[in-house]
N, C-alpha and C positions, 0 to 999 in steps of 0.2 A: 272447539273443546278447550276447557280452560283445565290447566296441573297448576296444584298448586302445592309449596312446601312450608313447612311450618319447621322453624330451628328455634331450638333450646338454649338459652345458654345458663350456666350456672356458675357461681364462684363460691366455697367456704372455703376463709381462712385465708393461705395459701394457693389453693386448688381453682382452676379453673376448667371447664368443656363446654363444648355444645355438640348437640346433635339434632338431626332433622328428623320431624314425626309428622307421617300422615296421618289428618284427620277426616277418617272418611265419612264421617256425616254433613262435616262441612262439605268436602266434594259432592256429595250426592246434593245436599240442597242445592245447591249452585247450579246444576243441572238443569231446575225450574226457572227458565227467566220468565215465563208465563207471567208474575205478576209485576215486575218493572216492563214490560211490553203494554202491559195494561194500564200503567199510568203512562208510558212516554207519548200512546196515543191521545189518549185522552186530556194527558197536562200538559204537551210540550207541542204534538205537531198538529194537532186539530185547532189550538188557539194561536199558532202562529200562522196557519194558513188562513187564518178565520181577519188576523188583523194586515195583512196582506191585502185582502178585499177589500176591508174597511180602509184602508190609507190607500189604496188603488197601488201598491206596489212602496211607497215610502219605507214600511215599516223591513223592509229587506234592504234599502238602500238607493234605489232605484225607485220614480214615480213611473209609472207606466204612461207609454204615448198617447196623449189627447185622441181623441177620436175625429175622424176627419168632417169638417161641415155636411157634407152628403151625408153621413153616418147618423147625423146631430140632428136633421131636419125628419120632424116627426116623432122624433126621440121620446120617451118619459124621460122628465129631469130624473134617472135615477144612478149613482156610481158605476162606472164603467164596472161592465160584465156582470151585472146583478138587474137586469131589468125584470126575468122571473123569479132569482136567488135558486134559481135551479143547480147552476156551477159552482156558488159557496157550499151547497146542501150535499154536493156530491163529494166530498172533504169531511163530512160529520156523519157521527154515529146514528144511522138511523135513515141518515138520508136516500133518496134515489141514486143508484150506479153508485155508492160507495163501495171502497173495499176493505173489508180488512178481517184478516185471519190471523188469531193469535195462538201458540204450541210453545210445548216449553222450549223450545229453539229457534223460533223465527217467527218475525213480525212482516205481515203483507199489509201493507196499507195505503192510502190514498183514492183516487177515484176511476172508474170504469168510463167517465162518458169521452167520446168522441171530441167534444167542444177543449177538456181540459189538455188535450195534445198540440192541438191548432194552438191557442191561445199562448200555454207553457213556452212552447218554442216559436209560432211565429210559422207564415206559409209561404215568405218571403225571405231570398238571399243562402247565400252559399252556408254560409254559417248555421243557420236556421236548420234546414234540410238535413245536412249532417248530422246534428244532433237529434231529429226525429227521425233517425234514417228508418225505422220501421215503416213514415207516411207512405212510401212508393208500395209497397204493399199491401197498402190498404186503398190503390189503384185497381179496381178489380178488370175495368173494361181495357182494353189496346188504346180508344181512344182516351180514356181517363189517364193509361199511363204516356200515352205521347203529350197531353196537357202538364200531368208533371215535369217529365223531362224537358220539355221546354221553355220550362217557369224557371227552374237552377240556375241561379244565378242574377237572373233580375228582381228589381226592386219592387215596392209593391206589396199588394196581399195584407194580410193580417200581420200584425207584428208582434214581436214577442211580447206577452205581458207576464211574468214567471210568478206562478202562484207560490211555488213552493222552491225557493233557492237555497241550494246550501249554503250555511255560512257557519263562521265560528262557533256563533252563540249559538246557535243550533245542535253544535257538537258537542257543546259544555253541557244544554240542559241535558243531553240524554245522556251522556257522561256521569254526570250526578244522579239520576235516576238510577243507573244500573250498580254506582260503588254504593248505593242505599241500601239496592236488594241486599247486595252482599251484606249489610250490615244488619242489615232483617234476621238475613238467615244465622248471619255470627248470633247475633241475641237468642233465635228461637232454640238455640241447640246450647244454653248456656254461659256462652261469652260473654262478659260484664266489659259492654263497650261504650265509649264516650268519656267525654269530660263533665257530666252529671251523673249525680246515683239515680237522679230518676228523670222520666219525661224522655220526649222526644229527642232527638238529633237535628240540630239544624241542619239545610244542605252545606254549609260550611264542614261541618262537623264529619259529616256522612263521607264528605268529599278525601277528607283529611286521613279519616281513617284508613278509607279504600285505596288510600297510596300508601300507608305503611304496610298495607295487607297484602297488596302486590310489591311491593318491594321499592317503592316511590319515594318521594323525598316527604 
């Protein structure tokens, strides 16, 4: 839940004040993130996971581990984890085991399959494990999970290849996405906002606004 205040200030003359006034249409808009959820999927995390596959991990920072000679023999020459494109497919709109639920409150998204958990974190080493701590759970038999517990810790397995890593710029683009909406909503209710009389808002611009509007620099 986002409060926000709006302060006046005035001077004639002499005279100065200010005072604070809620505007409750702007509140109520702002209630709807429904449609910055609907772009940050579509503009921001579906094309960064999408160039994730295609740089095999680069474009995060990180190139993802070669795959081992055994692995290779027989292979189609095709980028690691795309020999069906079934795992990119399950990241995009439309795809097999995608998810994603959009309300004006909350964004679900990403993919359902089985393969994007293994791969994301890896089914080897202590570190790994940890952060898939749900895989032990998804041991159903006694002997499936005495095979888990007995893998903790050693080397081996599948290795991390992280399709989707957080990073800065990840938090910038959706950052900018959402001080937009609010700039949507300022305009649609009135607001003469920007540094043009007319036309769009750059994301510079949107960015700029939505920190004076929260009280930013």
């Amino acid at each position: 839940m986002l409060d926000f205040t709006f302060k006046l200030a005035w001077q004639y003359r002499e005279k100065k004040g200010s005072f604070a006034l809620l505007h409750r249409p702007f509140l109520e808009g702002i209630q709807n993130w429904g449609p910055a959820f609907r772009v940050i999927a579509e503009d921001v995390l579906e094309p960064y996971v999408r160039r994730a596959f295609e740089s095999e991990g680069s474009s995060e920072g990180e190139h993802w581990q070669q795959l081992a000679p055994s692995t290779l023999r027989g292979r189609p020459n095709t980028p690691i984890l795309q020999i069906t494109g079934a795992l990119m497919r399950s990241f995009q709109a439309g795809g097999a085991d995608h998810v994603e639920e959009i309300s004006p409150r909350k964004l679900v998204w990403g993919s359902a399959s089985p393969l994007a958990l293994f791969h994301e974190f890896g089914t080897g080493g202590k570190v790994n494990f940890r952060r898939a701590g749900s895989r032990k759970s998804m041991a159903k038999t006694p002997e499936a999970k005495t095979r888990f517990e007995s893998s903790q810790g050693q080397t081996g397995g599948i290795p991390a290849r992280p399709m989707f890593a957080w990073s800065p710029f990840l938090a910038q683009e959706i950052t900018n996405k959402m001080l937009g909406r609010m700039v949507q909503v300022a305009r649609q209710i009135g607001y003469k906002v920007g540094g043009r009389q007319f036309g769009p808002l750059s994301p510079l611009e949107a960015r700029h606004i939505g920190n004076i509007m929260l009280g930013g620099a």
